[in-house]
N, C-alpha and C positions, 0 to 999 in steps of 0.2 A: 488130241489137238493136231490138225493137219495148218500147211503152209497155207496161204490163199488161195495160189496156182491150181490145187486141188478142186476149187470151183467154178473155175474159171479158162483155165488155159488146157484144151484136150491136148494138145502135143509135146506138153509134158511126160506122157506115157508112150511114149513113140520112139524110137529110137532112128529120127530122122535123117540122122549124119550117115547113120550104116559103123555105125563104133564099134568094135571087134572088141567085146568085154573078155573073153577067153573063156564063157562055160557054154558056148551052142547057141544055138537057136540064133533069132535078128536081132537082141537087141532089147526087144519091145517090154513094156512091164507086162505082165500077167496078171489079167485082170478080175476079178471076181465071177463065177458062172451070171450070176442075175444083169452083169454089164459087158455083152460085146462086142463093144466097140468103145475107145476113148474121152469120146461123144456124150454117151449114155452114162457113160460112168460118172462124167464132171456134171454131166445134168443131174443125174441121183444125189449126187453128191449135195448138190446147191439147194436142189427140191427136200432134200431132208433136212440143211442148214436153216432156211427158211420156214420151218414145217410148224405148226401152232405146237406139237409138240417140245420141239427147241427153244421155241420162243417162252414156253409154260415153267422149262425147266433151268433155262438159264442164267438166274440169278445160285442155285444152287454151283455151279460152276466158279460164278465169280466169287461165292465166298470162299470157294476153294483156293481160289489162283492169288486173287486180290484182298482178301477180306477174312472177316471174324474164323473160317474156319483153315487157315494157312499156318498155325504156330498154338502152343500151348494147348490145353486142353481140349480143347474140339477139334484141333488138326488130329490129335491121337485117336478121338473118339471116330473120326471120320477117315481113317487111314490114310492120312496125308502128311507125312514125314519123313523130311528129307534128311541127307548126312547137313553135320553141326556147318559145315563149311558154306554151306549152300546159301545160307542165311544172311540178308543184308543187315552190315554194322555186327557181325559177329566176331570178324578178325580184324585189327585195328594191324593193316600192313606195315604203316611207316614206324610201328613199335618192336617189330621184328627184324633183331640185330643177323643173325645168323645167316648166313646167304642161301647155305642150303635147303633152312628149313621154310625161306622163303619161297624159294624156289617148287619146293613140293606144294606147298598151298597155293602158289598162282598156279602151278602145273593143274593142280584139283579141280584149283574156278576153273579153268580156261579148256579142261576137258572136261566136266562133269555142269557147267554152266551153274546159274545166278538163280533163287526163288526171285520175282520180280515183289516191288516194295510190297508193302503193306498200308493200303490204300482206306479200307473201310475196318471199323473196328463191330461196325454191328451188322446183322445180315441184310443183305440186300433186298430191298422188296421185290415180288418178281411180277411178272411183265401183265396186265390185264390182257386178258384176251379180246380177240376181234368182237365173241358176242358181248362182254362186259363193255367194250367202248358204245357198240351200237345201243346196247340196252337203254345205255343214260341218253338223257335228252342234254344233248350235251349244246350248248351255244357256242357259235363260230363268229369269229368278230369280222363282219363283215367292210372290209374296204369301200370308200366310197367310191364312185365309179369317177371320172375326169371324162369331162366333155371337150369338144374341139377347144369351143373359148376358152376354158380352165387352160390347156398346155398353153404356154408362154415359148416354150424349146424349138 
């Protein structure tokens, strides 16, 4: 899971300002042999994002993230198991007398972040492809067209 900038913005890996990180070199991120230049890399990036691959497999993702396989039995079966804290509605905060022991658990979320809700309980269907949509003779609801006389504006 990358940010979006990753597809989008090349001078993200640039190290524009000239910032003195203190181990050498400019600055710049180091980027894969197959991408170089910034450019190329955020193009691969988006070109692979986009790719009928991605698009074939992406409902697998979202049961991971959003859906049936995020908790319980299939989270286990599909190695997606987070620490107990991670979990929304697992620790009822305002029930926690103790300052300190409070303190460790937000300390937890707030370095170790949030599973996001749980959104679908059954798997996601996943995406038809380009040749499945063209295959079907699919009807398109054609708008009528508006002539001079029709606009009134």
């Amino acid at each position: 899971e990358l940010i979006p900038e990753f597809y989008y913005l090349p001078e993200l890996f640039s190290n524009q300002n000239g910032v003195e990180f203190g181990f050498g070199g400019n600055g710049d991120v180091i980027l894969p042999p197959w991408a170089p230049t910034p450019e190329i890399f955020v193009r691969k990036n988006r070109e692979a994002l986009e790719s009928e691959y991605v698009s074939a497999n992406l409902h697998h993702w979202i049961d991971l993230i959003f859906g049936c396989k995020q908790r319980g039995k299939a989270a286990i079966d599909a190695h997606n198991v987070f620490y107990y804290l991670t979990y929304e509605g697992v620790v009822d905060m305002e029930s926690i007398e103790d300052p300190m022991d409070r303190k460790s658990i937000e300390s937890q979320i707030f370095n170790f972040g949030q599973t996001p809700s749980l959104l679908l309980q059954t798997p996601h269907p996943p995406r038809k492809s380009l040749e499945e949509i063209k295959s079907k003779k699919m009807k398109w609801y054609k708008f009528p067209s508006i002539t001079a006389s029709q606009n009134t504006s």
